[in-house]
Backbone as a printed PyTorch tensor [residue, N CA C, xyz], in Angstrom:
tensor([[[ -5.0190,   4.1890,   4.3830],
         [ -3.8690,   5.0530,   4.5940],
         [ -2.5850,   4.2440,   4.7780]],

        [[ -2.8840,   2.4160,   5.3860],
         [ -1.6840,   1.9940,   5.5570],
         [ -1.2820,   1.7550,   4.2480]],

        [[ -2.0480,   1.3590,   3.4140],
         [ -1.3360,   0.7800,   2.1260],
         [ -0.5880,   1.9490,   1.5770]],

        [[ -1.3080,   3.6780,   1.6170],
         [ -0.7580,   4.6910,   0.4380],
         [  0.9510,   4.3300,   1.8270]],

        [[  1.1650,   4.5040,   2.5970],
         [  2.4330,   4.6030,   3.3490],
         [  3.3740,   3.9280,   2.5680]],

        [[  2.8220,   2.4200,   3.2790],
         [  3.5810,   0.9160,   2.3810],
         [  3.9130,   1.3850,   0.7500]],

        [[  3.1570,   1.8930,  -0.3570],
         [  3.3220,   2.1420,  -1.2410],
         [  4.7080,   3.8390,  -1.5390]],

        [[  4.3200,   4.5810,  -0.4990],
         [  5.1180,   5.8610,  -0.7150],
         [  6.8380,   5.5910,  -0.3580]],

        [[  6.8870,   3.9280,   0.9120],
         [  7.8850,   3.5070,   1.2200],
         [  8.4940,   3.1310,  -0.0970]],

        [[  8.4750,   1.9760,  -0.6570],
         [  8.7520,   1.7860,  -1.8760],
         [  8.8770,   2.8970,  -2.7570]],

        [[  8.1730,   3.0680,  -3.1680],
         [  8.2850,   4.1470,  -4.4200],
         [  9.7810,   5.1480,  -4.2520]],

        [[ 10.0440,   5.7810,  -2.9900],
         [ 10.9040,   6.4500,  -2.8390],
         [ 11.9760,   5.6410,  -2.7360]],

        [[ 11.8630,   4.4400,  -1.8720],
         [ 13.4150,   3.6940,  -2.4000],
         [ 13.7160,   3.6220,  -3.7710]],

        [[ 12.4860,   3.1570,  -4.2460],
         [ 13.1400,   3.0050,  -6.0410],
         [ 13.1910,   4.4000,  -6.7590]],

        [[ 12.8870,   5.2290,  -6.4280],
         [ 13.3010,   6.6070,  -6.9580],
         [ 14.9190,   6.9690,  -6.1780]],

        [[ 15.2260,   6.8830,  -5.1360],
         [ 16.3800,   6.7350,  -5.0320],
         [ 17.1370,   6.0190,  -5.0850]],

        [[ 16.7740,   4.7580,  -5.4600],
         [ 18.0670,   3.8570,  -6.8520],
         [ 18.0760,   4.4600,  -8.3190]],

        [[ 16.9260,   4.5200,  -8.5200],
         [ 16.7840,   5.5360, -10.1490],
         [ 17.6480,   6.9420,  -9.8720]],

        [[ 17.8610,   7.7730,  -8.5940],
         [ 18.3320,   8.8540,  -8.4750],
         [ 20.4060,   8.3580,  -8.5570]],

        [[ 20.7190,   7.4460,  -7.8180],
         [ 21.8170,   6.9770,  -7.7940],
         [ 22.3370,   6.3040,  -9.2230]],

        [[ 21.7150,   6.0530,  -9.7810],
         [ 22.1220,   5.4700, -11.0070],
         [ 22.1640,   6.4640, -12.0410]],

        [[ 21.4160,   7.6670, -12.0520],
         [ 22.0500,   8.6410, -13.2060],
         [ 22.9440,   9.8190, -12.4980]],

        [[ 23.1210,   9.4680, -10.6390],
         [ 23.8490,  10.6980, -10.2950],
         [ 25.3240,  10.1060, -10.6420]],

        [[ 25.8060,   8.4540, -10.6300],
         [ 26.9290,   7.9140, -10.4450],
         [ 26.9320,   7.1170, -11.8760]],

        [[ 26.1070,   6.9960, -12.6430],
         [ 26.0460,   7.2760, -14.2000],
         [ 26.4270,   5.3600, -14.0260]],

        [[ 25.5280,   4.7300, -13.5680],
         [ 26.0690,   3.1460, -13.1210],
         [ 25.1020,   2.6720, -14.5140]],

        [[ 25.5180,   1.1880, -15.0880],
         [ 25.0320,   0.7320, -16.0330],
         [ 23.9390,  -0.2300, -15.3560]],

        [[ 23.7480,  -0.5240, -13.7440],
         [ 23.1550,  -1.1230, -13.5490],
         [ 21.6350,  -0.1310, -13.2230]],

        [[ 20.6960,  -0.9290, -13.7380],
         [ 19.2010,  -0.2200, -13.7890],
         [ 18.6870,   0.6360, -12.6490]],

        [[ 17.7770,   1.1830, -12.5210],
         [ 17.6330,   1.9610, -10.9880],
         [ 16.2830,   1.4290, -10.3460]],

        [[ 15.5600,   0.0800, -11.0910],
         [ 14.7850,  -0.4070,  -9.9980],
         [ 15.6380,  -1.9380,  -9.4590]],

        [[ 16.9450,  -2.1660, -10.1270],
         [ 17.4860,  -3.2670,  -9.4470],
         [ 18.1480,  -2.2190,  -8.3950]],

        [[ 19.2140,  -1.0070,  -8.6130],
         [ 19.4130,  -0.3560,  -7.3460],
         [ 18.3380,  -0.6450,  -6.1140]],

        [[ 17.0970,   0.1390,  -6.7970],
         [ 16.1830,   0.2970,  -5.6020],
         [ 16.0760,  -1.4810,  -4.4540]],

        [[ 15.9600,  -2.2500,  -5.0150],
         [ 15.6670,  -3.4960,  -4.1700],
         [ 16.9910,  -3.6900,  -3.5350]],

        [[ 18.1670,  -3.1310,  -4.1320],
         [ 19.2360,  -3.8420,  -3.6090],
         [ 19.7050,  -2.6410,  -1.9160]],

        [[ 18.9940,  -1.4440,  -2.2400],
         [ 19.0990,  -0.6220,  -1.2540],
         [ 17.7470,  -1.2510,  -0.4980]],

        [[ 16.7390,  -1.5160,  -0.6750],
         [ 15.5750,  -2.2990,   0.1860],
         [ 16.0640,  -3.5560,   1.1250]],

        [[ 16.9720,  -4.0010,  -0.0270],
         [ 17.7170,  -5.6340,   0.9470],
         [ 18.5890,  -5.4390,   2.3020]],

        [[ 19.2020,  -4.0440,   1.5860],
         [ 19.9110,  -3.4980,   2.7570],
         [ 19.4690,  -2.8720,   3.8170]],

        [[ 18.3570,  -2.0230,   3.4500],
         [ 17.4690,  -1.3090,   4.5830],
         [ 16.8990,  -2.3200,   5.1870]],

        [[ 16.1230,  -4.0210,   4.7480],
         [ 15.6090,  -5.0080,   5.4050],
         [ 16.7340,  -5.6270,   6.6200]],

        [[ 17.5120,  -5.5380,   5.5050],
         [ 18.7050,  -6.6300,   6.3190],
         [ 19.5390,  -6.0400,   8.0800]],

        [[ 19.1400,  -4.7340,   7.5070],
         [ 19.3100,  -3.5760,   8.9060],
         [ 18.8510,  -3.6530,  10.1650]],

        [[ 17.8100,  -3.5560,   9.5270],
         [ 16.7830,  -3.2470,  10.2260],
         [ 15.8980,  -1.8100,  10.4350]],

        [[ 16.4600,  -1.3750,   9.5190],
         [ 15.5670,   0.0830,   9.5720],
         [ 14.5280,  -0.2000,   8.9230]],

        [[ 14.2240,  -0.7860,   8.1420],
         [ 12.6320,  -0.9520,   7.6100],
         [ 12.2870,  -2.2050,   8.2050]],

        [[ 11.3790,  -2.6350,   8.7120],
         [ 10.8240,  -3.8350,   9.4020],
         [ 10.0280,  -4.4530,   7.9490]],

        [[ 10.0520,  -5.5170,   8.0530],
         [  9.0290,  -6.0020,   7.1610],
         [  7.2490,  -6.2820,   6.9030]],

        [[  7.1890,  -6.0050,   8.5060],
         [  5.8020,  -5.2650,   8.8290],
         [  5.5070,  -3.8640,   7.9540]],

        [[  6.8170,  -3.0240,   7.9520],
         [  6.3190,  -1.4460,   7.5620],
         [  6.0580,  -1.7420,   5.6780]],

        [[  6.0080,  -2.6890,   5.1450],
         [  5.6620,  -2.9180,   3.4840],
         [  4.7800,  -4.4030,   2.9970]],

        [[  4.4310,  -5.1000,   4.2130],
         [  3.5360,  -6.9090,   3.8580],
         [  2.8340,  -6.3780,   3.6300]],

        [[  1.9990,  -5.4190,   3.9130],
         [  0.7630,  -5.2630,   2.7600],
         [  0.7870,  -4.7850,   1.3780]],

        [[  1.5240,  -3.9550,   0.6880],
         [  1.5460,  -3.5580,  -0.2630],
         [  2.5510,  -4.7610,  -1.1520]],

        [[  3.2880,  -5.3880,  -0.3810],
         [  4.4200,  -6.7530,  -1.0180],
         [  3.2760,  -7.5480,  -1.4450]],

        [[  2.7290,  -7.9650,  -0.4380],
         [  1.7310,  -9.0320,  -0.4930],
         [  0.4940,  -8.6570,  -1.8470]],

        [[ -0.0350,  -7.3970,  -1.7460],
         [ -0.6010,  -6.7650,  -3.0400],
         [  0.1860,  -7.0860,  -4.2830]],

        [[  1.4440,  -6.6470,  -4.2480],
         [  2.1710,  -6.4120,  -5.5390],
         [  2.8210,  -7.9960,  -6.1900]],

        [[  2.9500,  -9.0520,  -5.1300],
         [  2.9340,  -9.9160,  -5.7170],
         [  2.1240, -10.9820,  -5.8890]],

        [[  0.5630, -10.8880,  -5.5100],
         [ -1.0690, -11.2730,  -6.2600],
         [ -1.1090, -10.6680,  -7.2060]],

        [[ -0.5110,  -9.7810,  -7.6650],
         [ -0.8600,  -8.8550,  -8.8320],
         [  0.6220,  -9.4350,  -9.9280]],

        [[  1.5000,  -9.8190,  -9.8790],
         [  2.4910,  -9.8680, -10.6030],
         [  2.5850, -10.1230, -11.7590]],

        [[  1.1970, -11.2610, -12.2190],
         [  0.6760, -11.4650, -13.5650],
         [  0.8080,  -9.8690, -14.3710]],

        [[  0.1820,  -9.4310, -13.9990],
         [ -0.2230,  -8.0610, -14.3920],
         [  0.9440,  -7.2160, -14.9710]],

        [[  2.0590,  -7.2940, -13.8720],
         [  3.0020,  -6.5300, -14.6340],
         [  3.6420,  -6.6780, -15.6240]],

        [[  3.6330,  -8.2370, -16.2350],
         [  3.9410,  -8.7870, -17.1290],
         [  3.2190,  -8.4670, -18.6890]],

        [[  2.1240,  -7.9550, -18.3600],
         [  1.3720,  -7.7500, -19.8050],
         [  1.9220,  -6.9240, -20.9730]],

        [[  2.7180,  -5.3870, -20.1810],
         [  3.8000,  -5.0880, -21.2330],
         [  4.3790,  -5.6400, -21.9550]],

        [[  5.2890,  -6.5200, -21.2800],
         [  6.4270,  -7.0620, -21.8290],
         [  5.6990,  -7.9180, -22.7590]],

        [[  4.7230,  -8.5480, -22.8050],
         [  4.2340,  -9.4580, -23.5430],
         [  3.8170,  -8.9590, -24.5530]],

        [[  2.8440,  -7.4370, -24.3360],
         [  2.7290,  -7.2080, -25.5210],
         [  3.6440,  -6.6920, -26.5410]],

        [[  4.9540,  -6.1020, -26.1880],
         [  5.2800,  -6.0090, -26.5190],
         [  5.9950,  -6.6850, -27.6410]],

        [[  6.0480,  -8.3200, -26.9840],
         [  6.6720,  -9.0870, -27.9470],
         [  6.1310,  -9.7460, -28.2730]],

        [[  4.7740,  -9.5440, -28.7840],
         [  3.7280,  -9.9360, -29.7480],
         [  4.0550,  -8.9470, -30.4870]],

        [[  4.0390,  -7.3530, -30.4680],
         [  4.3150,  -6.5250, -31.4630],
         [  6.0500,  -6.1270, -32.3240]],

        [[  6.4120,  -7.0350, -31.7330],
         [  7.6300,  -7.2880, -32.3270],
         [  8.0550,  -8.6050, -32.7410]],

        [[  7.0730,  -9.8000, -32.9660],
         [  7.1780, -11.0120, -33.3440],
         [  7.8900, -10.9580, -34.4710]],

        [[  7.7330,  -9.8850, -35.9220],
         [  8.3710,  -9.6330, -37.4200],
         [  9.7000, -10.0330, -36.9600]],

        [[ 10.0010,  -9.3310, -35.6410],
         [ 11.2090,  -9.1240, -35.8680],
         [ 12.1290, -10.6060, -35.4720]],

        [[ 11.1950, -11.1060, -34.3200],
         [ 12.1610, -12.0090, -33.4890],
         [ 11.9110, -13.7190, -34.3690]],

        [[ 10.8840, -13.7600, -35.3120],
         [  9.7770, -15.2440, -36.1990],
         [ 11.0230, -15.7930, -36.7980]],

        [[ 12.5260, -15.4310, -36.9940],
         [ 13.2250, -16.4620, -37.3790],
         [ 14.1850, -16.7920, -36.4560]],

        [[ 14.1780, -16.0400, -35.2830],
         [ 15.0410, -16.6660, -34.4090],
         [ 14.1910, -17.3840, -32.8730]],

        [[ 13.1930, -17.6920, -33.1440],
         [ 11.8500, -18.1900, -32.2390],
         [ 12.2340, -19.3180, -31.4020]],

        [[ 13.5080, -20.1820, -31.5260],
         [ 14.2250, -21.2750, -31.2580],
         [ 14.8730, -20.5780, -30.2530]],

        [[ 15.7760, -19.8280, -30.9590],
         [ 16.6590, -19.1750, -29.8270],
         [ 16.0610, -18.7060, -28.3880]],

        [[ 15.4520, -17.9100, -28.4580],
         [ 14.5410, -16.9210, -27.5530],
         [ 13.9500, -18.5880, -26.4890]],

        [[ 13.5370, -19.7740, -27.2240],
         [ 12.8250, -20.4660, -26.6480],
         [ 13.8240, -21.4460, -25.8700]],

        [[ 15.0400, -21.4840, -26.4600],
         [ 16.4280, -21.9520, -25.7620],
         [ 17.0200, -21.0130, -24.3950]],

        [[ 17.1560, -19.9640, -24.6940],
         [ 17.4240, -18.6240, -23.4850],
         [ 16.2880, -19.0650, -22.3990]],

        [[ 14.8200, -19.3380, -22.7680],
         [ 14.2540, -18.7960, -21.9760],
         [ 14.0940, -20.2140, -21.1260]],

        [[ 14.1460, -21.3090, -21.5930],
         [ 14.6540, -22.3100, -21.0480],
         [ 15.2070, -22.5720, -19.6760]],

        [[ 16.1360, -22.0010, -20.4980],
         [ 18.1460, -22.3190, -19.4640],
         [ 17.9700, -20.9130, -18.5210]],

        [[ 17.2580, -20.1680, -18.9320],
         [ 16.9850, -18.6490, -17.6050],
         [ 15.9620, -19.2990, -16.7990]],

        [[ 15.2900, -19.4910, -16.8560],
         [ 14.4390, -20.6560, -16.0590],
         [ 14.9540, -21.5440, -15.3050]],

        [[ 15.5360, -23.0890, -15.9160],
         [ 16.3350, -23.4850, -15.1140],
         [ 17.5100, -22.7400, -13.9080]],

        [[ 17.8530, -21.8300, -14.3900],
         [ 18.8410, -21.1170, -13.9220],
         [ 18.5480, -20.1040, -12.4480]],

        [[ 17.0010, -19.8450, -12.6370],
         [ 16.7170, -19.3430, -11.5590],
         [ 15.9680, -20.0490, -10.6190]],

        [[ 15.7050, -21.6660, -10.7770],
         [ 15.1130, -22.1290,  -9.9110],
         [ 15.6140, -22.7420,  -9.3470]],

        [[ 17.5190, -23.0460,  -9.9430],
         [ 18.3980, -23.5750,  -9.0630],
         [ 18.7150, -22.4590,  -7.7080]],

        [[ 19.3270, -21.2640,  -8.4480],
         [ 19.7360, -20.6930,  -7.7880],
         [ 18.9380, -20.0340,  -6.4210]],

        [[ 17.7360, -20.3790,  -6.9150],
         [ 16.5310, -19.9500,  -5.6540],
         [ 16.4670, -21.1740,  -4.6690]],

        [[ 16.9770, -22.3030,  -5.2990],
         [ 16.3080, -23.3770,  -4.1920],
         [ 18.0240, -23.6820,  -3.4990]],

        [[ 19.3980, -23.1260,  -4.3550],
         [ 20.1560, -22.8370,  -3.5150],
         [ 19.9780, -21.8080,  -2.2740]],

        [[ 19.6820, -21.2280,  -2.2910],
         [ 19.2600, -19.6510,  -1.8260],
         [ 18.7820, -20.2120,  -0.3740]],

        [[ 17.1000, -20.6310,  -1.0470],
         [ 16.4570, -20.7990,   0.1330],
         [ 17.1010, -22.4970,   1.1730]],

        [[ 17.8070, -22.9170,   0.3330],
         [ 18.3150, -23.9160,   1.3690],
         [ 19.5480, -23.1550,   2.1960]],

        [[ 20.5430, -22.3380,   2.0420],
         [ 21.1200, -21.7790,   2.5660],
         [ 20.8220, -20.6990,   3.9000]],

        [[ 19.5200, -20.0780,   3.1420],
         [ 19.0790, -19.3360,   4.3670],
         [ 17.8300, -20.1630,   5.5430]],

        [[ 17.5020, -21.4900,   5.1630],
         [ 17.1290, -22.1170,   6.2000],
         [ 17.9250, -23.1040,   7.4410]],

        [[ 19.3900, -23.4800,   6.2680],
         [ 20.5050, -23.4520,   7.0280],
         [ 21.1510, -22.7220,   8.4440]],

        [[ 21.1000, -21.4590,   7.7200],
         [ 21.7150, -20.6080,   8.5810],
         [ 20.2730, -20.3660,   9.5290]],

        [[ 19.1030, -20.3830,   9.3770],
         [ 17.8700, -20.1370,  10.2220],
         [ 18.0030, -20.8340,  11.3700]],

        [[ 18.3930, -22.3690,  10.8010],
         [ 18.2440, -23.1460,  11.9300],
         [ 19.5250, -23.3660,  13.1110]],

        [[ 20.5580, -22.3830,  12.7260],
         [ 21.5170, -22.2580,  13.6910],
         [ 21.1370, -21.8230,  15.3470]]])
């Protein structure tokens, strides 16, 4: 029963970023809304991070998984992407690099400020 909770928590935040994004017609997606209203509800304190480690902790052992779409997908669209295969492998590169700076900026900043 704790996990369906942990799970009904989520779900409704990201249904109400998905709800905010076609009520205010925003170009930004409605499951980045949803986390960015989660960061805020964390950062609050109205959601504890106790009230979702189990279902977090589930959802990211499982993360492989969510990926299989996308993959297949672009196996079934290889026709399309087989002459620009360089490119895609250049992007995906430099998005890579790009997020492991900015994460290990991140987490040095917030151990910074931790250790105040």
């Amino acid at each position: 029963m704790k996990i369906i909770r942990q799970l009904a928590i989520i779900l409704i935040i990201c249904f109400i970023g998905e709800l905010l994004r076609r009520v205010l017609n925003l170009t930004v997606p409605g499951n980045v809304m949803g986390m960015m209203i989660l960061l805020m509800l964390l950062c609050t304190g109205i959601i504890k991070v106790e009230m979702i480690e189990d279902i977090s902790k589930f959802l990211l052992d499982h993360l492989a998984f969510f990926f299989l779409p996308a993959g297949v997908g672009l196996i079934a669209s290889i026709a399309l992407i087989k002459d620009y295969w360089y490119y895609v492998l250049i992007i995906a590169f430099i998005s890579t690099v790009v997020v492991m700076v900015v994460t290990g900026i991140t987490v040095q900043l917030f151990k910074r400020r931790e250790s105040r």
